[in-house]
DRENZA-131518 format. One line per field, with one value per residue (C-alpha): residue number from 0; residue in one letter; x, y, z. Coordinates in Angstrom, 2 decimals. Each point is the difference from the previous one (the first is absolute). Layout:
N
vexmi: c(NUM_...)
lose: c(A_...)
px: c(X_...)
py: c(Y_...)
pz: c(Z_...)
***
This chain:
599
vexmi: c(0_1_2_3_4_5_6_7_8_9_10_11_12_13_14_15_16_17_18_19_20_21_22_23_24_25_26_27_28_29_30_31_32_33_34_35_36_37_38_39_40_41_42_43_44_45_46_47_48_49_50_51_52_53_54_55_56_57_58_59_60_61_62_63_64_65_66_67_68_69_70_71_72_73_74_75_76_77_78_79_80_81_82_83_84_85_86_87_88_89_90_91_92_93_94_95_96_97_98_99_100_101_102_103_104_105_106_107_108_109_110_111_112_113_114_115_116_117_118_119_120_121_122_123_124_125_126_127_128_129_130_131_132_133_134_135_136_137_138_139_140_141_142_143_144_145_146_147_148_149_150_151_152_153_154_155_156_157_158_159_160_161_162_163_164_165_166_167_168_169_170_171_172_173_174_175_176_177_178_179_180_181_182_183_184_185_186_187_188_189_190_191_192_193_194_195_196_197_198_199_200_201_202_203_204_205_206_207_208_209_210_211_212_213_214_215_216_217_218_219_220_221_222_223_224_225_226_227_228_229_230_231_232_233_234_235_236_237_238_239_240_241_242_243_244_245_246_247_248_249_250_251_252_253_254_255_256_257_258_259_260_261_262_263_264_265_266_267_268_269_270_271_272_273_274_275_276_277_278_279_280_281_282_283_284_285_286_287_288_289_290_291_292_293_294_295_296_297_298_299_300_301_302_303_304_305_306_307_308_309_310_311_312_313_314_315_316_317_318_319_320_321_322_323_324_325_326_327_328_329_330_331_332_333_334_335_336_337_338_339_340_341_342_343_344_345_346_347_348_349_350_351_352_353_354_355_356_357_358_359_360_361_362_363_364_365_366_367_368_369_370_371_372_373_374_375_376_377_378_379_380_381_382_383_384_385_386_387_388_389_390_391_392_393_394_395_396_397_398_399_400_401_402_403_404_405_406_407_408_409_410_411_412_413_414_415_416_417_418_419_420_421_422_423_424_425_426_427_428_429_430_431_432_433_434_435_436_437_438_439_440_441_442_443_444_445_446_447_448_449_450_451_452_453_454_455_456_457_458_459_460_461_462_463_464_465_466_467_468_469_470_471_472_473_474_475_476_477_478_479_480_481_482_483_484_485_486_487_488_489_490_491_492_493_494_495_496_497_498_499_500_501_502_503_504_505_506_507_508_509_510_511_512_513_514_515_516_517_518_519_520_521_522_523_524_525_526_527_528_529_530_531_532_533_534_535_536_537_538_539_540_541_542_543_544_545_546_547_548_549_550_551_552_553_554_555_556_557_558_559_560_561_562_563_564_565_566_567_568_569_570_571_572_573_574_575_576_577_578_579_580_581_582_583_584_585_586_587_588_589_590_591_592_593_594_595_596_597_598)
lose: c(X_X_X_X_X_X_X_X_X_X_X_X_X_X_X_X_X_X_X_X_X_X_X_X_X_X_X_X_X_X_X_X_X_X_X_X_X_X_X_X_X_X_X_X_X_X_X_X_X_X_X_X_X_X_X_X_X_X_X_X_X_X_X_X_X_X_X_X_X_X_X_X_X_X_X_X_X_X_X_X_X_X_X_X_X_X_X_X_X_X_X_X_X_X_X_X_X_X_X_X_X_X_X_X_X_X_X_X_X_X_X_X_X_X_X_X_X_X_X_X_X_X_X_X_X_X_X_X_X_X_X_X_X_X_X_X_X_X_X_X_X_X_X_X_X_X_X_X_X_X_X_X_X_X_X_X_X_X_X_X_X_X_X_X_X_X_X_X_X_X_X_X_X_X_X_X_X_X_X_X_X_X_X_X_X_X_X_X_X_X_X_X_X_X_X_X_X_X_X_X_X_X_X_X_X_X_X_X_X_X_X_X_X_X_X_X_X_X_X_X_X_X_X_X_X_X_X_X_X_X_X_X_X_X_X_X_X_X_X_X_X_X_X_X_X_X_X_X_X_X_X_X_X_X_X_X_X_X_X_X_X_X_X_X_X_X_X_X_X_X_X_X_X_X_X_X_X_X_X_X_X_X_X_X_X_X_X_X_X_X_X_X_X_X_X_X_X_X_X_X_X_X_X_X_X_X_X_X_X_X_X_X_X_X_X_X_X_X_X_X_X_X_X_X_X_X_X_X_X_X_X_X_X_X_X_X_X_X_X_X_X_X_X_X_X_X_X_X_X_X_X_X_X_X_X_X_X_X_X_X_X_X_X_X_X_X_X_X_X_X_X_X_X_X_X_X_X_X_X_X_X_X_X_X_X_X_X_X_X_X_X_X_X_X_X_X_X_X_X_X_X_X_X_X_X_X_X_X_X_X_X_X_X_X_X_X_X_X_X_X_X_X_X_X_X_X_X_X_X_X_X_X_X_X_X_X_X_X_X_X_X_X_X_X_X_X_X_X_X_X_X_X_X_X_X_X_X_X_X_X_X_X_X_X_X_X_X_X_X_X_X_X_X_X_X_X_X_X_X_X_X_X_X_X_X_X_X_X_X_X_X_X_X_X_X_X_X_X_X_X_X_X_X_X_X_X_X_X_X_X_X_X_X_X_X_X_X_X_X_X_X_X_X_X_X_X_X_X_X_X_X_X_X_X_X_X_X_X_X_X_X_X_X_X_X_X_X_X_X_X_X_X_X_X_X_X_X_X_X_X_X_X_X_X_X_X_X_X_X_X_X_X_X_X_X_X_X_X_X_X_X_X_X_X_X_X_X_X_X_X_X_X_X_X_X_X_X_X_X)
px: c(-55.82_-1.79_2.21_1.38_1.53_1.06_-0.75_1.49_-2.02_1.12_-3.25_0.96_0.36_-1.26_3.27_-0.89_4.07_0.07_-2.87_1.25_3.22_-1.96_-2.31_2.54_2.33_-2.94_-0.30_3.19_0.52_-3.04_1.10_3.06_-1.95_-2.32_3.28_1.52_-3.53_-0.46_3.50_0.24_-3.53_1.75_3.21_-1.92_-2.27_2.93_2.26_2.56_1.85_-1.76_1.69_0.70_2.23_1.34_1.42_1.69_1.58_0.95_1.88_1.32_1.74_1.30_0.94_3.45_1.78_0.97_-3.32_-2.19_2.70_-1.06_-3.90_0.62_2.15_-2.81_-2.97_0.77_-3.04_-1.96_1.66_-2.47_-2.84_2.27_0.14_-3.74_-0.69_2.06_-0.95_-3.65_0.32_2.11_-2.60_-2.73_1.71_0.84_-3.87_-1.07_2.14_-1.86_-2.86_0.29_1.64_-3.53_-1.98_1.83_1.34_-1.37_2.22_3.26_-2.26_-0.47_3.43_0.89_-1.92_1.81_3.35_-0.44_-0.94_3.17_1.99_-2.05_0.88_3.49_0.17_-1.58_3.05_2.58_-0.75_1.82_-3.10_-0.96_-4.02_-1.13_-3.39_0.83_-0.73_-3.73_-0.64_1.72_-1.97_-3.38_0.89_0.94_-3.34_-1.75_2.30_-1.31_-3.51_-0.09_1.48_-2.19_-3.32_1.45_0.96_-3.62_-1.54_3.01_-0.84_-3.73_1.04_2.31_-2.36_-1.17_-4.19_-2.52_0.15_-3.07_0.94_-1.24_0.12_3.34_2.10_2.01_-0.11_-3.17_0.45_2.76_1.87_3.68_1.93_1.78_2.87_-0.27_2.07_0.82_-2.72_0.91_-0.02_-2.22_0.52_-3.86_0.04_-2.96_-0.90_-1.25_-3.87_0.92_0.99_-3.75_-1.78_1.77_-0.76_-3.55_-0.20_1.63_-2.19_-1.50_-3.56_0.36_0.42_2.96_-0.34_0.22_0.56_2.64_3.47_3.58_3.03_2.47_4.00_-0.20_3.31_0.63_-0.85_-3.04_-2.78_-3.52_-3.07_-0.94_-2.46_-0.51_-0.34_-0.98_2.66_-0.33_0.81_3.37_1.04_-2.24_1.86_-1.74_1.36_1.13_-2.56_-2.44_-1.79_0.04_3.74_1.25_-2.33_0.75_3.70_-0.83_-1.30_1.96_3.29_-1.82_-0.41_3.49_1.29_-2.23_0.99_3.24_0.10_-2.36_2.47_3.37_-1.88_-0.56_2.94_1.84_-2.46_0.07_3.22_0.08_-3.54_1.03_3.31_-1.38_-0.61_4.01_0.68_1.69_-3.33_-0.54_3.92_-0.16_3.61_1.17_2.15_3.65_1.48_2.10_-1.55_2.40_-0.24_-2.08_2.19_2.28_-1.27_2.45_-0.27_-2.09_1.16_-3.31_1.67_-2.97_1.04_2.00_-0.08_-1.70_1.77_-2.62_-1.37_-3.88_-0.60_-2.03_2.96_2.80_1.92_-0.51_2.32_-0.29_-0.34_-3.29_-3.11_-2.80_0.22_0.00_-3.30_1.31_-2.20_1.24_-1.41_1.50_3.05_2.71_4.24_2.06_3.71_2.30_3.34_3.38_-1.92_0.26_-3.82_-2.34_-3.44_-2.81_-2.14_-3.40_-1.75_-1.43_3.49_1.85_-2.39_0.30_3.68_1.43_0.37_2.40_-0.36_2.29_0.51_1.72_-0.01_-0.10_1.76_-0.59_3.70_-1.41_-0.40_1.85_1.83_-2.98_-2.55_-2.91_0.17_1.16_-2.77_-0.22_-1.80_-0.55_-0.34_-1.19_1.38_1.78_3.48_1.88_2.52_-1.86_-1.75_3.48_1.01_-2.65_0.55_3.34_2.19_3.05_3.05_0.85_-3.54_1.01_-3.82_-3.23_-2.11_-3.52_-3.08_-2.69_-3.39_0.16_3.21_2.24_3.82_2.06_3.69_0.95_3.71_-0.85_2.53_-1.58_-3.52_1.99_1.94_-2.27_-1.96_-3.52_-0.50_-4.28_-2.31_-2.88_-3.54_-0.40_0.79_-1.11_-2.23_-2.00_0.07_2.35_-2.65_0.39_2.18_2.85_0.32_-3.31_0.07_3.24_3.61_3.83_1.31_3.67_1.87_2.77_-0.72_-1.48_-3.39_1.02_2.00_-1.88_-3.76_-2.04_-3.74_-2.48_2.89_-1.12_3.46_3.26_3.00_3.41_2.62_3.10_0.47_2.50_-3.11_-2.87_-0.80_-2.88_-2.40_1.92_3.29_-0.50_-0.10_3.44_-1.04_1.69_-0.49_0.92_-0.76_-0.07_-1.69_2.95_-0.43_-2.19_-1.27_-3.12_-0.75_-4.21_-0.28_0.14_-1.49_1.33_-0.15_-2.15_-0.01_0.34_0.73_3.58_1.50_-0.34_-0.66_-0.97_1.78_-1.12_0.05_1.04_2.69_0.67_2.48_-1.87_1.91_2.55_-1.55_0.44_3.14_-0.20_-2.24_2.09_-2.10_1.86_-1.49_1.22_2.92_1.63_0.89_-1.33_-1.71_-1.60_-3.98_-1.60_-1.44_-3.23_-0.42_0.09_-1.19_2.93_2.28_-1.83_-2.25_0.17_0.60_-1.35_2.38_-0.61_2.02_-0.34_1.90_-0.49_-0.04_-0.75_-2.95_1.02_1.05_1.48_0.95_0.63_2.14_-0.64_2.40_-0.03_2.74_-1.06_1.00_3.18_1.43_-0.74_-1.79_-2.03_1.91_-0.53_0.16_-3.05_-0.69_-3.02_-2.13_1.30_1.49_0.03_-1.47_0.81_2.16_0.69_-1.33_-3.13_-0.50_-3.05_-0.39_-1.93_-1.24_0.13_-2.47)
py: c(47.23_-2.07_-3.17_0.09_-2.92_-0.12_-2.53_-0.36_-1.97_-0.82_-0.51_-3.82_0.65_-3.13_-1.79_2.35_-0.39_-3.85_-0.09_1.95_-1.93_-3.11_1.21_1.74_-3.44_-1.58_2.76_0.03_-3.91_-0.33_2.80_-1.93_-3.17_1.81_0.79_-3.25_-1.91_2.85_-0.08_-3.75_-0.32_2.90_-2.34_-3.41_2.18_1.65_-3.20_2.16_-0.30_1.20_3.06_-2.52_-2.25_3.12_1.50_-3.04_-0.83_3.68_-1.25_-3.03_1.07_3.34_-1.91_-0.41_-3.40_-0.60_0.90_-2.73_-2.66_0.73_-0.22_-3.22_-1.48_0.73_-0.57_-3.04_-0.16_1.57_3.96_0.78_-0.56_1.85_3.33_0.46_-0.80_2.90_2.39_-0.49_-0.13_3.37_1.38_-0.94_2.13_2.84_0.11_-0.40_3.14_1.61_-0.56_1.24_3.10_0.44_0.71_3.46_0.72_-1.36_1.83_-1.96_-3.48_0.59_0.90_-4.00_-1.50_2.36_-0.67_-3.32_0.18_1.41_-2.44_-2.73_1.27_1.23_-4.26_-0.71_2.44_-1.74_-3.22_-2.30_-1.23_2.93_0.00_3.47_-1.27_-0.84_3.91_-0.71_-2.06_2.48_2.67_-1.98_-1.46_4.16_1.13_-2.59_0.14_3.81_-0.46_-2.58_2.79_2.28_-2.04_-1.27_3.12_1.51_-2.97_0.05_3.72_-1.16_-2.56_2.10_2.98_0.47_-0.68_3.06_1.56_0.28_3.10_2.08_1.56_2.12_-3.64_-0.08_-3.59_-0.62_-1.18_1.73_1.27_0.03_-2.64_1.54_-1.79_-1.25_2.32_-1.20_1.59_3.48_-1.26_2.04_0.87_0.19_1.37_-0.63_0.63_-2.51_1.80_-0.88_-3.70_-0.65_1.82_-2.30_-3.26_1.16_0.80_-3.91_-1.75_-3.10_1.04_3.64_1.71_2.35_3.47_2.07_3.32_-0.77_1.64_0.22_1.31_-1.01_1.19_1.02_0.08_4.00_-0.61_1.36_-1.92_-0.46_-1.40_-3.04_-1.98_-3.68_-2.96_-3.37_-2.88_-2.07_3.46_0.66_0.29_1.94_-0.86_-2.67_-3.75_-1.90_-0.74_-2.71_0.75_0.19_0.96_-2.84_-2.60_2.05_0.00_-3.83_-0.46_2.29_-2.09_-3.41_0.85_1.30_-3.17_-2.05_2.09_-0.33_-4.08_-0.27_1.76_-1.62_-3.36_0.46_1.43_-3.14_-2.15_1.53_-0.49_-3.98_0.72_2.61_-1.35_-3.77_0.41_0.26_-2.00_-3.47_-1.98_1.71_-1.07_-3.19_-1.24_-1.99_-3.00_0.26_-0.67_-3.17_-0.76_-1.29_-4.21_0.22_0.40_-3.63_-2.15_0.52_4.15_-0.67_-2.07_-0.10_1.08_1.24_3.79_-0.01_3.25_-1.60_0.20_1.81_3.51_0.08_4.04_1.02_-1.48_2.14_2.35_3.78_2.85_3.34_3.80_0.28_0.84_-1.25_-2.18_1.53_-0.98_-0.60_-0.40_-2.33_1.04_3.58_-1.26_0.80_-0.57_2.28_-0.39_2.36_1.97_-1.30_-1.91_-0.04_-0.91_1.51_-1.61_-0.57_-3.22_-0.72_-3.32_-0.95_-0.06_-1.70_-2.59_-0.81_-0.30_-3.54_-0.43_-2.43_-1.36_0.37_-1.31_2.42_0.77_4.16_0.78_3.45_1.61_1.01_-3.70_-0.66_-2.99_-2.94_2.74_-1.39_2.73_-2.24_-1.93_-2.24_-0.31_-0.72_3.09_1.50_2.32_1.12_0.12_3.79_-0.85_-0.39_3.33_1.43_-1.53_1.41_3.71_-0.41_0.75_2.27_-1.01_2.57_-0.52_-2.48_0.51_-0.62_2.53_-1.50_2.55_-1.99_1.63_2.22_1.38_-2.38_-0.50_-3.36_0.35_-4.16_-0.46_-0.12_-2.84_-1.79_-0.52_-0.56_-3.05_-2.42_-0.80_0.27_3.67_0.46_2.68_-2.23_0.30_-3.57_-2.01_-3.13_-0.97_3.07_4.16_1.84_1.36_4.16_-0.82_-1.78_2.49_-0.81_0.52_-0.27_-0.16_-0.69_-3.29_-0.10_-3.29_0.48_3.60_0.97_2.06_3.22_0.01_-2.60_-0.39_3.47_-0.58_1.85_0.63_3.19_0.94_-1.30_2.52_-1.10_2.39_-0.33_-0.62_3.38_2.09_-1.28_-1.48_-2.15_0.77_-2.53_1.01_3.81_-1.36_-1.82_-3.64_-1.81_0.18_-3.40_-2.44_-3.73_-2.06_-1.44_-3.91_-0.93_-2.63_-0.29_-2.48_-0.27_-3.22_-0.13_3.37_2.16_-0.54_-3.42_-3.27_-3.11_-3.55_-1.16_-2.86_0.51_3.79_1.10_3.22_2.03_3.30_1.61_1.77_1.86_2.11_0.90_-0.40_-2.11_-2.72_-1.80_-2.64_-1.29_1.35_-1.09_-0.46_0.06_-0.69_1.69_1.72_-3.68_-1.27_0.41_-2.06_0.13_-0.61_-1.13_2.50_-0.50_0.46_2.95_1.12_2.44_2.30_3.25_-1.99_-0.87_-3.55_-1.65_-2.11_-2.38_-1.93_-2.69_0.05_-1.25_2.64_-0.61_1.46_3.68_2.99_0.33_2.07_-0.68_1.84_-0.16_1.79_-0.58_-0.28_1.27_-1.77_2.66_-1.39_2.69_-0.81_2.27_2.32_-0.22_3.65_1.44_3.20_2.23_-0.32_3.86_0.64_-3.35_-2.63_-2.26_-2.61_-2.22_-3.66_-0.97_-1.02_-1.61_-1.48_-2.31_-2.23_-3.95_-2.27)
pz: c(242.72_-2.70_-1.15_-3.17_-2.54_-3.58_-2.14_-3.70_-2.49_-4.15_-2.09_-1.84_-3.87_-2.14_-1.94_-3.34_-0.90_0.27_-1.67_-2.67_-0.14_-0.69_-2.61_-2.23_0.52_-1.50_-2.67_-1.00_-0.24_-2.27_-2.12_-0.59_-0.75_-2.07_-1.92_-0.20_-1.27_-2.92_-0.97_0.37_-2.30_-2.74_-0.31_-0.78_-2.97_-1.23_-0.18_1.90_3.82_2.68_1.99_3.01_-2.75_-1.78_3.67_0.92_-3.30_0.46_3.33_-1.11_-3.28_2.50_3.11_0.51_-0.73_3.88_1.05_-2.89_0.99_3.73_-0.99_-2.16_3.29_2.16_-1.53_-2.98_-2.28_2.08_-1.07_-2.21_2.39_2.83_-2.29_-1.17_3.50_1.10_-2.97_1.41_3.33_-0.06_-3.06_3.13_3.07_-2.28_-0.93_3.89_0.63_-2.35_0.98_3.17_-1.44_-2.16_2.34_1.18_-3.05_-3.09_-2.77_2.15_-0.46_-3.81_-0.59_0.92_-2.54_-2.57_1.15_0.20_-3.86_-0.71_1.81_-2.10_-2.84_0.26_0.58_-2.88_-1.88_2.33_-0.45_-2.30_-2.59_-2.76_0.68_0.41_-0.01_3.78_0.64_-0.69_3.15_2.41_-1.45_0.60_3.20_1.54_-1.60_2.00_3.02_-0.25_-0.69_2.69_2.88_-0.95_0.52_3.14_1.53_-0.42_1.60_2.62_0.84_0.81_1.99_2.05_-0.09_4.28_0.27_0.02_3.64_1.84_2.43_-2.77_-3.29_1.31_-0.47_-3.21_-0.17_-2.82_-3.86_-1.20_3.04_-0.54_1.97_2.59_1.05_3.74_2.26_4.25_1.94_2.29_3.57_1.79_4.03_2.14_3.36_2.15_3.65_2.57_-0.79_-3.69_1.04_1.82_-2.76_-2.42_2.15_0.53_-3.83_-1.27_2.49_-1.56_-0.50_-0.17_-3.04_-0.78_0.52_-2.75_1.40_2.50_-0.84_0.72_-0.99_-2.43_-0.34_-3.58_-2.10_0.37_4.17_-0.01_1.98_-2.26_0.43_-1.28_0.01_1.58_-2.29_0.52_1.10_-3.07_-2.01_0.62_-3.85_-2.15_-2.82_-2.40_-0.75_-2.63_-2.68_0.42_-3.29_-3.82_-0.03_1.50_-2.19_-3.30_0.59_0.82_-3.30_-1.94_1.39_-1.12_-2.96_-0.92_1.19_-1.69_-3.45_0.51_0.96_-3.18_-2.36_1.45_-0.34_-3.63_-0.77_1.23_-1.95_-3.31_-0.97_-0.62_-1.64_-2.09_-1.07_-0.84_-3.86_-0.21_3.04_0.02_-0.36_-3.27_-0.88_-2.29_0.69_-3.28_-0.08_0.16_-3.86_1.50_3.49_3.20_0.69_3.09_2.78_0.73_3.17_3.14_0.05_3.25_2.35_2.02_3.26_2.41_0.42_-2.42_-2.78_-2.92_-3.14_-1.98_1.53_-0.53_-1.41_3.69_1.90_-1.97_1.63_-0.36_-0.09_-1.31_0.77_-1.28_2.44_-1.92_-2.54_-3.88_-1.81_-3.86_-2.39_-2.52_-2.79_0.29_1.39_-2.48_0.73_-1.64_-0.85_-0.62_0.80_-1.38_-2.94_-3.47_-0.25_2.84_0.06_2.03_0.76_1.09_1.65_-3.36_-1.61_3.25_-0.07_-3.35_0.13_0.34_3.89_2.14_3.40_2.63_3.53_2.23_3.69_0.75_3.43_1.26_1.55_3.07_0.90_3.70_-0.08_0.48_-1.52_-1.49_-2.69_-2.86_-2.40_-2.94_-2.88_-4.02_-1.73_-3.66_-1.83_-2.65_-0.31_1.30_-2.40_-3.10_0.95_0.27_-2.96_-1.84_1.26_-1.01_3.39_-0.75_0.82_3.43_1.73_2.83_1.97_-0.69_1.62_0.33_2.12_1.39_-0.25_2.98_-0.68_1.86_-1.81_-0.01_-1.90_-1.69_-1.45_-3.54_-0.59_2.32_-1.73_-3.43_1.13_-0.68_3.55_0.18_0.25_-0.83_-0.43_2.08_-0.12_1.81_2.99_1.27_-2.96_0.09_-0.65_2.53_2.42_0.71_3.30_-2.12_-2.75_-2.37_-3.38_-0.46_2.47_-0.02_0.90_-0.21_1.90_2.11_1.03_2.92_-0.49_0.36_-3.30_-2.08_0.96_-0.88_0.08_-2.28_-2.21_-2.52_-0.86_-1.26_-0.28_-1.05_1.34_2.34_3.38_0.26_-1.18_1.98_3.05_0.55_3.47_2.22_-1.27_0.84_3.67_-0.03_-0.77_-2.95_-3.22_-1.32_2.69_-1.18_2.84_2.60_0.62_3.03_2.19_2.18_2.65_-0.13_2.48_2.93_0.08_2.57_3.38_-0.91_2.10_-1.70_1.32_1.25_-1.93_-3.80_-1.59_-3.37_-1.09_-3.29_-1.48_-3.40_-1.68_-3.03_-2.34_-2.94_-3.36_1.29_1.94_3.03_0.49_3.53_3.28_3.36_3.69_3.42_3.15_3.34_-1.58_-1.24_-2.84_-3.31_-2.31_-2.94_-0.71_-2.96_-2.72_-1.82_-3.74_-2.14_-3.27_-0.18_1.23_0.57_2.88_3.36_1.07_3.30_2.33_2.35_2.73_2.97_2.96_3.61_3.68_3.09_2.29_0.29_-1.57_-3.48_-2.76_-3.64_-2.44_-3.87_-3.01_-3.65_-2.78_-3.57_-2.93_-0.54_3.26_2.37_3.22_1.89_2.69_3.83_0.34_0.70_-2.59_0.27_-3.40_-0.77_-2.41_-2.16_1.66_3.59_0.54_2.90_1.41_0.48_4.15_1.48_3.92_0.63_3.12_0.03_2.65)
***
């Protein structure tokens, strides 16, 4: 009886479906940046935010209080950078989905671009600043996304299109054959007898060719045996490769030259804007003198203490907080403030007319609330403005409106006491700091300075709009999410040297650092060392009561480790609290600590 074995063979199928995965990745991620470069480019013509800026003021001004103070906690300064990150990393894997979607079904892949179009611009009607021209780049930047997907996925169909077959003009597998989608291969059951075996040796001896006439039989999926006929070794899949080809060189080129589109429009559309907004920018802002110009500032503000804060902020070293993504480009010479609500007189006021005005000088040191006790976000500085009062005055505030309402240029609300700016401190309009314009980061053309509030209620940058009204009929942004509404700065105390965790020499030790409580000035700062006794340090000069002043202090440790204490007394006799309070809703409180080593 003739010996019979089964063998079961799989025919290898090439990796079409990773393959596929990786080219529509790459589809879908330069549609997306396609997008992002067009819309970015549309945004710097049209003077407006880009649909990246409009989505996450969208978030911000519609994330819940507990979640921004969680953000802010987290990430510092650095929030701003955090969320556009996120917008475009997540704007990025929705577009790689896509892609990959594309290629099987190409009405699904065009639907993203248009619903991501709508999300743009139901942000642009959610978020806070009235600029409906912020449509236009979402529009532009979902054509292109669009016109981008299209191009790619014809070059992507080349490239994943099998090669021509050469077993004959029967393969569907030419120019234009659909692409099949790869299905596992039937295993297939040969019997053969022992004759069989030796024919088969004899045929795949080296040297001899392959016979082409020899058969055997083959279990077909219905059970049926069939002829077939023998092929060679090294033709065990009949079915063609990937594409070596023109596809895979056009889709290549097609994919370089998306990119480089898109890097090319991005690029310029983060270049125009300081070009295009320079003829109203701050170097063509001739600042006049004030009407009665300060002394210059009286010898002893700076101690000289290496380390130590110095007493004057230089503009690039300032301190900057605010909700807005990307800085507003004003043009000064459209810039207009208008002033209005409970007034007898409503008005507006343009740069020409401010400028001409008689202005004052002012020095005043800004501290932000969300400042953690020994925050750096606190900074000093002569200003120039005008006087909020005599603006006021000139409007002719009614009796019942106890807030000033002022909008910054992107929409942004701050609520000030009224009372407050009309008691005689140095409330400004200011258009200058440091001896020059305010530059577009600090509020340029023209800002709020108000001493002895903290930011949030005093300081509004790009100022457009002054309302008078009352505090029981409108909230300002902050104040919608459950911070205060009148907040005068509490009194506070920084150590600055030794710096934290510093080693300095045993024996003799320098200690330094500010304090401050704008508007009412600065008594007394008190040091301790290791938890003893207190004593009081020695306060530099100050040309009034809405700055900081710097203190400074000797005292003598031994080698190893210390810690110094610091609190301040105001001029109302009120020192600063140990308690430790989180900056929400009105500001922190609590004393300053710093360890240090001695050798």
């Amino acid at each position: 009886m003739p010996h019979v074995t089964t063998e079961t063979r799989g025919t290898t199928i090439p990796p079409r479906d990773r393959r596929r995965t990786v080219v529509g990745t790459v589809v879908g991620l330069l549609s997306v940046g396609a997008s992002l470069g067009a819309a970015e480019l549309a945004s710097a013509l049209a003077r407006t935010a880009s649909p990246v800026v409009s989505v996450g003021d969208a978030v911000v001004d519609n994330t819940p209080p507990a979640l921004m103070e969680l953000a802010i906690s987290l990430f510092g300064t650095a929030d701003k950078v955090v969320l556009v990150s996120g917008i475009v990393i997540v704007l990025l894997g929705v577009g790689a989905v896509l892609g990959v979607v594309a290629l099987r079904r190409p009405a699904a892949g065009y639907a993203g671009p248009a619903v991501l179009a709508a999300a743009g611009l139901a942000a642009v009607l959610l978020r806070r600043a009235d600029d409906p021209g912020a449509a236009v780049p979402v529009l532009v930047g979902a054509a292109a996304g669009a016109s981008a997907l299209a191009l790619l996925l014809r070059s992507a169909r080349g490239r994943l299109r099998p090669a021509p077959a050469e077993d004959g003009p029967g393969d569907a597998s030419g120019p234009g054959a659909p692409d099949v989608p790869d299905v596992p291969a039937t295993p297939r059951t040969t019997q053969t007898t022992q004759a069989d075996e030796g024919a088969q040796a004899a045929e795949n001896a080296p040297g001899e060719p392959v016979a082409r006439g020899a058969t055997h039989t083959e279990n077909t999926p219905d059970g049926q045996d069939t002829p077939a006929t023998a092929r060679p070794q090294d033709a065990a899949d009949p079915r063609p490769g990937p594409a070596r080809g023109p596809g895979r060189r056009g889709f290549v080129l097609t994919a370089t030259g998306v990119l480089a589109a898109s890097g090319t429009a991005g690029a310029l559309g983060r270049w125009l804007p300081p070009v295009l907004g320079d003829a109203g920018g701050p170097s063509s802002l001739a600042l006049p003198a004030a009407a009665e110009p300060l002394a210059p500032l009286p010898s002893g503000v700076d101690l000289g203490v290496p380390g130590l804060t110095p007493f004057s902020t230089p503009s690039a070293d300032f301190y900057r907080i605010d909700t807005a993504l990307t800085i507003p480009r004003v043009d000064a010479e459209r810039w207009t403030l208008r002033v209005h609500g409970l007034v007898d007189r409503p008005f507006e006021i343009d740069m020409d007319e401010l400028l001409a005005a008689e202005l004052v000088e002012a020095d005043i040191t800004l501290t932000c609330v969300s400042n953690q006790v020994g925050g750096d976000l606190a900074g000093n500085t002569r200003w120039l403005g005008f006087p909020l009062a005599d603006l006021l005055r000139r409007a002719g505030v009614q009796s019942d409106a106890d807030q000033i309402l002022s909008t910054s240029q992107d929409g942004w609300t701050c609520g000030t006491p009224t009372e407050v700016v009309m008691d005689g401190r140095d409330a400004l309009l200011a258009v200058g700091m440091g001896g020059e314009a305010l530059s577009p980061v600090h509020g340029f053309p023209a800002r709020m300075v108000v001493p002895g509030l903290y930011g949030f209620v005093s300081a509004t940058k790009w100022v457009t709009d002054i309302k008078l009204t009352r505090f029981a009929d409108e909230q300002a942004y902050w104040a919608q999410r459950g911070w205060g509404v009148r907040a005068p700065i509490k009194t506070m105390s920084r150590v600055d040297v030794p710096a934290p965790l510093d080693r300095v020499d045993s024996g003799e030790v320098v200690l330094a650092g500010v304090a401050w409580a704008q508007h009412r000035g600065v008594e007394a700062v008190e040091f301790r060392v290791d938890d003893g006794e207190w004593e009081t340090a020695e306060l530099a000069k100050v040309p009034g009561i809405d700055t900081w002043v710097q203190w400074v202090a000797e005292t003598a440790v031994d080698p190893g480790r210390h810690s110094v204490e610091v609190r301040a007394t105001d001029t109302t006799g009120h020192t600063q609290p140990s308690e430790r309070v989180d900056p929400v809703p009105d500001g922190a409180t609590g004393w300053h600590r710093v360890r240090f080593t001695a050798e």
